[in-house]
DRENVO-308211 format. One record per residue (C-alpha): chain; x, y, z. Coordinates in steps of 0.001 Angstrom, whole numbers. Example, Ala and Ser with C-alpha at 12.3 -4.5 7.8 and 13.67 -1.06 7.14 Angstrom:
<rs>
 cadena      c1      c2      c3
      A   12300   -4500    7800
      A   13670   -1060    7140
</rs>
This chain:
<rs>
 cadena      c1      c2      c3
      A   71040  105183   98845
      A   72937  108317   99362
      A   73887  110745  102442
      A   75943  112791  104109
      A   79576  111613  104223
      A   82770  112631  106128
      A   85851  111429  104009
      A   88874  111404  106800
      A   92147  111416  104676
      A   90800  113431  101789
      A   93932  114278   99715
      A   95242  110323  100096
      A   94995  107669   97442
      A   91745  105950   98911
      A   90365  109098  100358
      A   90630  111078   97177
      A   89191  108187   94740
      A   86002  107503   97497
      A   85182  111014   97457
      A   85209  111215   93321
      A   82925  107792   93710
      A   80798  109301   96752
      A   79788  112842   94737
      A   79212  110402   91374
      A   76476  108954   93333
      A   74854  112124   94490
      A   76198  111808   98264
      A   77104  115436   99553
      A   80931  114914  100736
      A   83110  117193  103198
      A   86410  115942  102505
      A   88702  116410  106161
      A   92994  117008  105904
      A   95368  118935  106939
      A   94992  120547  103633
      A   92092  119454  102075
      A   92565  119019   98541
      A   90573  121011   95607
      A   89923  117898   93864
      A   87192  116424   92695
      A   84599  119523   91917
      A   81867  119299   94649
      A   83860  118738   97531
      A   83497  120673  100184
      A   86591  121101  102062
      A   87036  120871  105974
      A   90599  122133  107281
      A   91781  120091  110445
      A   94757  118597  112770
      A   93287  115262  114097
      A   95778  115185  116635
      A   94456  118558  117786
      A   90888  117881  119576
      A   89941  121966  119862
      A   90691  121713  115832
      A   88363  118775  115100
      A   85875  120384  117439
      A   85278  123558  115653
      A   86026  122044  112360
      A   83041  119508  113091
      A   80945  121050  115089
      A   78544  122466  111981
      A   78505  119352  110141
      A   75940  116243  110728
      A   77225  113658  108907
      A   75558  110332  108139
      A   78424  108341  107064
      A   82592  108564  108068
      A   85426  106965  106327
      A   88677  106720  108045
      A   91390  106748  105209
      A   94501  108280  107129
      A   97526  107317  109013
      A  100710  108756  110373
      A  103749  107239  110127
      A  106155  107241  113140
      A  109173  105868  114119
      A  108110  102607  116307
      A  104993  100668  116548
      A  104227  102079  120135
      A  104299  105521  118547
      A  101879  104708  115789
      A   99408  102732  118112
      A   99203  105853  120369
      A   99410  108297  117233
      A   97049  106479  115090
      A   94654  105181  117272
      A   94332  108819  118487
      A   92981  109851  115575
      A   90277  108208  115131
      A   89331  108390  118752
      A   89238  112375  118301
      A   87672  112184  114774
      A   84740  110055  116360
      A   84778  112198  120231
      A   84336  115069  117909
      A   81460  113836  115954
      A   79470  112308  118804
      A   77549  115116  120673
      A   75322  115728  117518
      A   74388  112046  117343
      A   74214  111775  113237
      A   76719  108777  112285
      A   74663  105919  111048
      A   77799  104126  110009
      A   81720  104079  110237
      A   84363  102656  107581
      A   88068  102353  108366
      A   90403  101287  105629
      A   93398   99329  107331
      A   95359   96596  105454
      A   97086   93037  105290
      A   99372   94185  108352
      A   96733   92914  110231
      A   97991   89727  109245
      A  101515   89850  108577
      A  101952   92608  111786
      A  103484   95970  111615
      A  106615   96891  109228
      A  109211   95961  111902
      A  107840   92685  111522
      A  106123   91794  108302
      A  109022   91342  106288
      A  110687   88597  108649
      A  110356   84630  107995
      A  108816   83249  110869
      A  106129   85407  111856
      A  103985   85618  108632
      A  100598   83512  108481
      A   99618   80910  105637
      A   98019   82548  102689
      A   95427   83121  101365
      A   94852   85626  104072
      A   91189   85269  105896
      A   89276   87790  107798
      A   88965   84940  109963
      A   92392   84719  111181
      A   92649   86076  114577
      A   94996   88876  115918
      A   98404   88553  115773
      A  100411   88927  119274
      A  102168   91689  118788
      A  101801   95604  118519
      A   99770   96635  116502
      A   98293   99995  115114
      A   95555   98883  113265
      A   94311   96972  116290
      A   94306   99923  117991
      A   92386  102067  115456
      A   89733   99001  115254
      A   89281   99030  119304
      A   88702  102926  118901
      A   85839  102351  116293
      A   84137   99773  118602
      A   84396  101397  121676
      A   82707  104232  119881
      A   79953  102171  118200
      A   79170  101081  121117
      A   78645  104573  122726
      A   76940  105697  119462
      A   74762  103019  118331
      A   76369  103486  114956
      A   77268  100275  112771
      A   80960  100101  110966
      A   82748   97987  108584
      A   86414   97147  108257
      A   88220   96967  104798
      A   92140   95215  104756
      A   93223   96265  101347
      A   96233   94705  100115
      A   98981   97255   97890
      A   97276  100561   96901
      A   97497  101451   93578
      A   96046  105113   92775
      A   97522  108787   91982
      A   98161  110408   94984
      A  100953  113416   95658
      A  102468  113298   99161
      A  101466  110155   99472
      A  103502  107751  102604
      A  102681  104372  100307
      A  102490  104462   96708
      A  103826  101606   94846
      A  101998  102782   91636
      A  103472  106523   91157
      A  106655  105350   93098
      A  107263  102707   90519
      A  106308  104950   87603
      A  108722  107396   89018
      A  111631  104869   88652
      A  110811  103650   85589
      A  110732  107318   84266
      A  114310  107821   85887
      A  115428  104493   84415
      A  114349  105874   80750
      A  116121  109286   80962
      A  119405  107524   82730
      A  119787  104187   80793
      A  119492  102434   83747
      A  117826   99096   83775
      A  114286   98880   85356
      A  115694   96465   88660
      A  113519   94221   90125
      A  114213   94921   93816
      A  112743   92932   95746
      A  112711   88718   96834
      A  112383   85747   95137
      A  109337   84910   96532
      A  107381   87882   95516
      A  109046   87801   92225
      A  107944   83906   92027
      A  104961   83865   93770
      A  101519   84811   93529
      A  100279   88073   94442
      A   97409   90933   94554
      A   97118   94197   95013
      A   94106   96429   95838
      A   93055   99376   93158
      A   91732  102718   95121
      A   88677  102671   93011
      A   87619   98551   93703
      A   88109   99407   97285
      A   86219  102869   97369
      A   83130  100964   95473
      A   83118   98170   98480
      A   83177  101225  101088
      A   80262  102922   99771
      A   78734   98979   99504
      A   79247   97820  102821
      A   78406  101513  104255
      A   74820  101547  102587
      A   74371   97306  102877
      A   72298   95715  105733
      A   74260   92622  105596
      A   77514   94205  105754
      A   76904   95702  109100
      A   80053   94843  111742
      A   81926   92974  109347
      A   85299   93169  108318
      A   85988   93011  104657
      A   89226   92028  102626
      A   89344   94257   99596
      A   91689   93556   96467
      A   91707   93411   92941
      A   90208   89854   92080
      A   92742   88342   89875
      A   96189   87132   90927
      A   99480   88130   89132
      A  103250   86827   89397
      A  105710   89619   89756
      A  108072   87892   86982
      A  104848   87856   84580
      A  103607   91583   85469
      A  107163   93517   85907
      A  108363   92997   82206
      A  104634   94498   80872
      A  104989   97190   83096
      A  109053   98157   82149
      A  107451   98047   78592
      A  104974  100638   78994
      A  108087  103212   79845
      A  110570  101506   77320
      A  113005  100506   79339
      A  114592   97462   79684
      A  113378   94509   82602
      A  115750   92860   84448
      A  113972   90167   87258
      A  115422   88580   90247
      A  118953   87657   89858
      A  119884   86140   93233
      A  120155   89885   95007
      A  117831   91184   96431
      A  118284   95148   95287
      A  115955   97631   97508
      A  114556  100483   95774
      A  115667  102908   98372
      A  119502  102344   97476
      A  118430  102200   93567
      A  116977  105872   93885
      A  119148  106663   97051
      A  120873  109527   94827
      A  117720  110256   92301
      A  116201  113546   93788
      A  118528  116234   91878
      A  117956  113538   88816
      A  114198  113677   88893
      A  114540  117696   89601
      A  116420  118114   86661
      A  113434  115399   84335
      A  110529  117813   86007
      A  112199  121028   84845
      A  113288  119487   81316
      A  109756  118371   80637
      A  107690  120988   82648
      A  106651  118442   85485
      A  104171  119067   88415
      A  105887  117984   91179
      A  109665  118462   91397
      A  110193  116649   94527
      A  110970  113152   94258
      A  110229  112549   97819
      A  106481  113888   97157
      A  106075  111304   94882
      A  107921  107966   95531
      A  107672  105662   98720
      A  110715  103585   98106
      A  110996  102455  101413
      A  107597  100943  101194
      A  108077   99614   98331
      A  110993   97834   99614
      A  108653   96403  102335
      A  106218   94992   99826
      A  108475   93443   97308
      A  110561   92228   99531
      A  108653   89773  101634
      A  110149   86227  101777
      A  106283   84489  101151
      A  103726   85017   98312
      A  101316   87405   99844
      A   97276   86672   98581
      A   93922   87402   99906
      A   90521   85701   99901
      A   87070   87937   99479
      A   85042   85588  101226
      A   83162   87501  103036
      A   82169   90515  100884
      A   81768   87791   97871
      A   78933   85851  100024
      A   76976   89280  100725
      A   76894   90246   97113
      A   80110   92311   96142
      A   81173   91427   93018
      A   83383   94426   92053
      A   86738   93127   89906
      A   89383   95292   88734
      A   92078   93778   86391
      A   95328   94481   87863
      A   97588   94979   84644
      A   94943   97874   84090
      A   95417   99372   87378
      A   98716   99830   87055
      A   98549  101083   82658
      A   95925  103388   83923
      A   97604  104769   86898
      A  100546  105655   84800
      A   98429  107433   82135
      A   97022  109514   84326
      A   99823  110437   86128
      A  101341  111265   82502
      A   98378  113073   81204
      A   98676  114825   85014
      A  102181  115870   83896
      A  103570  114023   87397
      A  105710  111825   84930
      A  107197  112785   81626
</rs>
């Protein structure tokens, strides 16, 4: 089954990668952003502020499409602010859409913060759940924006008649430029700046993550259970954990991954050691690696998310997810993690966004 998708978020990791998988399966794709990328051949570009309602309006109000994927955010500086912000958004995405009556179905991509809360909070003992996380496991009671930017979607399915799905990805891993989280490039990034320095490649985050067990969420396994629960019967007003499939221990994966650059591994040594402060004084440094080696992208900041890194590596549990739900109703998509991250970096080298 194919249609007539709106991607929302279509120069992000996830919204890039599900409109390369959409046009693969024959699905005609408008791809919505600020500035929509170029990338992938076939998609048709739709220019848009979706905190401006007169933009979305006229930006919208030629297209029918079958099928919309939420895939964006904003960040902002407290949780209030990105509940209002956020949940915005997709309120004026889906106002915008609903005069011509055409949506069949709605997926928004969220994440494990619905479980472990928003970044003020996620990061401190005491208020983290058990693991494996469950889409079972009720709201949280605190703010939070992803709450918000579900109640949007069912207050509009409900106007609409339209079904939706929900899909919690854990860690991202995908190419992306300009990019708010991207553990991936951001630690390909450092690793590149560890080789041309002679720095050590720092673990930086907690002993838990480095000890425990983890997953992490590839932008192609999680656009392949989009476009599944979007053209399923069974997966109709469900909400979906998406990751990987396999497990990994930081300790076991970090060393592979320092060895793909050359550069030495050094694991958790008692300190934590955030990323930010590790590449706190690496912009002129990376400048100077993009002009030596005729880079892409010259600004650091483009491509590295240190700061959400940090908030990822540095949580004091093991963080892991169960895929009950989409496992029951037939998804059986796996992606080997090690491979996420070997291919991410080759394409970002064969990209020339790392040297």
């Amino acid at each position: 089954m194919s249609g007539t998708a709106l991607v929302v978020g279509a120069s992000g990791i996830i919204g890039n990668r599900l409109a390369h998988e959409l046009l693969a399966e024959g699905w005609t794709v408008h791809g919505l952003a600020r500035r929509p990328p170029a990338d992938p051949a076939g998609l048709q570009p739709v220019a848009a502020d979706l905190l401006d309602p007169d933009s979305l309006a006229a930006a919208l109000s030629d297209l029918a499409p079958t099928h919309v994927f939420l895939a964006t955010w904003m960040r902002n500086a407290t949780e209030a602010e990105n509940i209002r912000v956020n949940g915005t958004m997709v309120r004026n995405v889906l106002v915008a859409l609903s005069p011509g009556k055409s949506v069949r179905h709605v997926g928004l991509v969220t994440g494990l913060k619905h479980y472990l809360g928003p970044f003020e909070a996620y990061a401190k003992a005491g208020t983290l759940p058990e693991t494996p996380l469950r889409e079972e496991q009720p709201r949280l009671p605190v703010e939070n924006f992803y709450y918000a930017q579900e109640d949007e979607v069912y207050a509009a399915a409900e106007r609409d008649g339209f079904g939706w799905s929900i899909h919690r990805p854990h860690t991202v891993i995908g190419k992306a430029v300009g990019n708010a989280m991207n553990l991936g490039t951001t630690l390909a990034v450092h690793a590149s700046i560890c080789k041309a320095t002679g720095r050590p490649f720092r673990w930086p985050g907690s002993q838990a993550q480095w000890e425990g067990l983890s997953d992490v969420t590839e932008a192609r396994i999680l656009a392949r259970q989009l476009i599944w629960a979007a053209t399923t019967e069974a997966a109709r007003n469900q909400a979906f954990n998406i990751v990987n499939g396999d497990v990994f221990r930081w300790k076991w994966l970090w060393p592979r991954l320092a060895a793909w650059f050359g550069v030495e591994a050094v694991g958790f040594d008692g300190t934590v050691h955030p990323l930010e402060a590790q590449m706190a004084k690496d912009a002129p440094v990376w400048r100077e690696i993009a002009q030596r080696h005729g880079l892409a992208e010259p600004d650091l900041h483009r491509l590295a998310s240190p700061w959400h890194t940090d908030l990822d590596l540095g949580r004091p549990i093991e963080v892991m997810t169960d895929m009950k739900n989409s496992r029951k109703l037939g998804f059986a998509g796996f992606q080997p993690t090690e491979d996420s991250f070997l291919d991410l970096f080759q394409q970002l080298r064969a990209d020339r966004l790392i040297p």
